[in-house]
C-alpha positions as CSV (number, residue, x, y, z in Angstrom):
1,X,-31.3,-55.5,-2.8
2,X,-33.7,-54.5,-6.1
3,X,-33.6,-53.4,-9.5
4,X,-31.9,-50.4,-9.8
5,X,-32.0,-48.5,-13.2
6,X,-28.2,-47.3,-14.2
7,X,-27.1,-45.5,-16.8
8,X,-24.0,-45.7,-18.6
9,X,-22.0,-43.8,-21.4
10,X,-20.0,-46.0,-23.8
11,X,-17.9,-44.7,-27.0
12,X,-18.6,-46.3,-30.3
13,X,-16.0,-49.0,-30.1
14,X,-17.4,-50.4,-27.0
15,X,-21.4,-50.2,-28.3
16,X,-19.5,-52.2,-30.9
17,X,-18.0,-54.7,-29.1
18,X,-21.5,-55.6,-27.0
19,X,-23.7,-55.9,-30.0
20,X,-23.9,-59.3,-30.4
21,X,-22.9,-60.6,-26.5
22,X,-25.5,-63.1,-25.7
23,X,-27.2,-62.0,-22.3
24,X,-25.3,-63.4,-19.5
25,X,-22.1,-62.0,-21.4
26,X,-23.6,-58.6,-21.6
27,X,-24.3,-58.1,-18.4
28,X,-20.9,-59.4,-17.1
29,X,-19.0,-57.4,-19.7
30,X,-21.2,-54.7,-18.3
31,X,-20.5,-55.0,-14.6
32,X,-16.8,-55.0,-16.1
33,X,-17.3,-51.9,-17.9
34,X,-18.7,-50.3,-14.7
35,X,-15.6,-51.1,-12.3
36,X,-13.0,-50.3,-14.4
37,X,-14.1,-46.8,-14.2
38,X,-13.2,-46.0,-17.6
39,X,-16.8,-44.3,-18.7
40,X,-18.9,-41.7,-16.5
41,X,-21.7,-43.9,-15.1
42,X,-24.8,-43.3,-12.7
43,X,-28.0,-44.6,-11.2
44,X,-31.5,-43.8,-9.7
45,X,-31.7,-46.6,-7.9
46,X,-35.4,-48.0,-7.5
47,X,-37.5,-44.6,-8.3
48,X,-37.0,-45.5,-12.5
49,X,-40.4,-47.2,-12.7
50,X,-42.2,-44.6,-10.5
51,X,-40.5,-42.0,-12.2
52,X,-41.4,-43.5,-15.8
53,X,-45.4,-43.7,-14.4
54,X,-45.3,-40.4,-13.3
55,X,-43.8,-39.1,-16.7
56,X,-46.3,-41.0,-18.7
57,X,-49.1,-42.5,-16.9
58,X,-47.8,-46.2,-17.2
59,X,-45.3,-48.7,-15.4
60,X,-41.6,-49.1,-17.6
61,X,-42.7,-52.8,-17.5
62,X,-44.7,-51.1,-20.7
63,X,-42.2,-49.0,-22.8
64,X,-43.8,-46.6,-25.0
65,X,-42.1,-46.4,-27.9
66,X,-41.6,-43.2,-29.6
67,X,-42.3,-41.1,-26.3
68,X,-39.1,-39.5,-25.3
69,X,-39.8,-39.4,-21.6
70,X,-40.2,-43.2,-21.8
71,X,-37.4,-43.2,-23.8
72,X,-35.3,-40.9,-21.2
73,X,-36.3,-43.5,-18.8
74,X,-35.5,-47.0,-20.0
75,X,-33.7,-45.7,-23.2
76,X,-34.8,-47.1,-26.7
77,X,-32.7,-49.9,-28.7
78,X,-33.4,-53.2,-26.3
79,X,-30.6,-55.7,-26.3
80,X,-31.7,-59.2,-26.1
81,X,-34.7,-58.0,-27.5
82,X,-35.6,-62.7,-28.8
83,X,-35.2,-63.2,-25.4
84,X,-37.9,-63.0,-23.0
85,X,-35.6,-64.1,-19.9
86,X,-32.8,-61.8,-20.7
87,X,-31.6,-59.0,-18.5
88,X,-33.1,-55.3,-19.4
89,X,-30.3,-53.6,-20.8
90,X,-30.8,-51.4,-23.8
91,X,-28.9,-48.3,-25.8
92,X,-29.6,-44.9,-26.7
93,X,-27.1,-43.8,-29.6
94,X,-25.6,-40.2,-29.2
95,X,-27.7,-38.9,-31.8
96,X,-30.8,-40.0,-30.0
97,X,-30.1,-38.3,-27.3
98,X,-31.2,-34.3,-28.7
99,X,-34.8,-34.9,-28.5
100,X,-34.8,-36.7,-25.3
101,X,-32.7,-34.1,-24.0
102,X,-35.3,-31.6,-25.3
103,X,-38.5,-33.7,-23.8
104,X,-37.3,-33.3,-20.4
105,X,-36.7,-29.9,-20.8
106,X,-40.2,-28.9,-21.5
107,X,-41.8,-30.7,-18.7
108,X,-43.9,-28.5,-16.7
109,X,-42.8,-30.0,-13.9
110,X,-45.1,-28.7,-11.3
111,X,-48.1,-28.8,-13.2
112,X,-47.7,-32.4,-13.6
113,X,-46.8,-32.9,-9.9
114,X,-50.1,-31.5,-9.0
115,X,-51.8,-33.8,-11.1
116,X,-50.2,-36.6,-9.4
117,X,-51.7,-38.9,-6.9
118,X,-49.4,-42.0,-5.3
119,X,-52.1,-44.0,-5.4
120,X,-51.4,-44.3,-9.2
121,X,-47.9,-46.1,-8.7
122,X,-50.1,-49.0,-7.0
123,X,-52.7,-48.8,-9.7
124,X,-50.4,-49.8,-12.5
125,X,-48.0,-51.7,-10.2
126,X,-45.2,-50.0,-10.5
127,X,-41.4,-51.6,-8.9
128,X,-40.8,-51.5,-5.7
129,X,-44.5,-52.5,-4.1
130,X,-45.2,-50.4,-1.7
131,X,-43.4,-47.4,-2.7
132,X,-46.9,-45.7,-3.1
133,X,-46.9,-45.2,0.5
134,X,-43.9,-43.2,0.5
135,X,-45.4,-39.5,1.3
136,X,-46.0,-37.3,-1.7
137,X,-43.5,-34.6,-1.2
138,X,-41.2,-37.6,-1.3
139,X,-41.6,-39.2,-4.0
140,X,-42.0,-35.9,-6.2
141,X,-39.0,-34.7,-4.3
142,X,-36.8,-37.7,-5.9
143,X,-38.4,-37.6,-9.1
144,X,-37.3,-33.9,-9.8
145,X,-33.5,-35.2,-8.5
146,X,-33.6,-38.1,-10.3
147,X,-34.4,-36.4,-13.4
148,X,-32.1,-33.3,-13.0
149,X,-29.3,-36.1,-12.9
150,X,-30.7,-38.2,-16.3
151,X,-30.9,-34.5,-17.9
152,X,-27.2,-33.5,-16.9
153,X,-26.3,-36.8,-17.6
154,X,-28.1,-37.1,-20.9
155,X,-26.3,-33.5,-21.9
156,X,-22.9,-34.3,-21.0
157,X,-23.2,-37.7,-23.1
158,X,-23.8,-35.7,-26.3
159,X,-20.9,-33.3,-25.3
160,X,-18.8,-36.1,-24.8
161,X,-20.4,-37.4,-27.9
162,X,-20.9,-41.1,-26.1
163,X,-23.8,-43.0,-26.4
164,X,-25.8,-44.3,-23.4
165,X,-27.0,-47.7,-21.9
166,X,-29.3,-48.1,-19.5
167,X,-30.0,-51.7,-17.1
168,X,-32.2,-52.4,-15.0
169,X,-30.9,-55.5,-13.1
């Protein structure tokens, strides 16, 4: 299988409820969350870390924080933040969401995608190995999918005034 990055949107009654959920509770109750199909939920699969070095030069196994195309990426408020085993799940409140939003919306898309060389993604070892061998086109291809889909996503979480988690498991 693989780390896939999903995103979720929560209301403020269930952020509440996972605040203090040890890790292995927090992902279950997650999981839960997810089936019951009560909030809008998607994912871009494996092309997270890839799209994070391609956004801002560096693998999402080194958040920036502050930048709100990291931030878009692997959101900003990290869970089980004391513990270094713990699963990678973190939250982006609602009114977070504006100036992410707004990031994304004012990258020059193409002029960074002709700046951009695969051969980066192996450089700062980005998840999954290898994937710098998938052709150019490609991988810029999913890239400018996968962040159409976090920037709809992102919008219709402030509409729906929800707040969004992200894992990585």
């Amino acid at each position: 299988m693989g780390m896939i990055a999903e995103y979720l949107m929560i209301d403020e009654e269930t952020l509440n409820s996972l605040m203090d959920l040890n890790n292995e509770d927090l992902t279950n109750k997650l999981f839960e969350i997810e089936e019951s199909g009560k909030f809008v939920c998607m994912d871009i699969d494996k092309i997270w870390d890839a799209l994070h070095c391609f956004l801002t030069g560096v693998s999402a196994s080194e958040p920036i924080e502050g930048d709100k195309l990291s931030e878009a990426i692997v959101g900003i408020h990290n869970f089980n933040i004391d513990d270094e085993d713990a699963d990678f799940i973190t939250c982006t409140e609602n009114e977070e969401l504006t100036e992410i939003i707004t990031a994304i919306e004012k990258i020059e898309f193409d002029k960074l995608a002709s700046n951009f060389d695969p051969k980066t993604l192996k450089k700062n070892k980005v998840y999954p190995k290898g994937i710098e061998q998938d052709s150019k086109e490609q991988l810029l291809g999913e890239f400018k999918q996968a962040l159409s889909e976090i920037l709809e996503f992102y919008k219709k979480a402030v509409s729906t005034k929800h707040h969004v988690i992200v894992s990585i498991l």
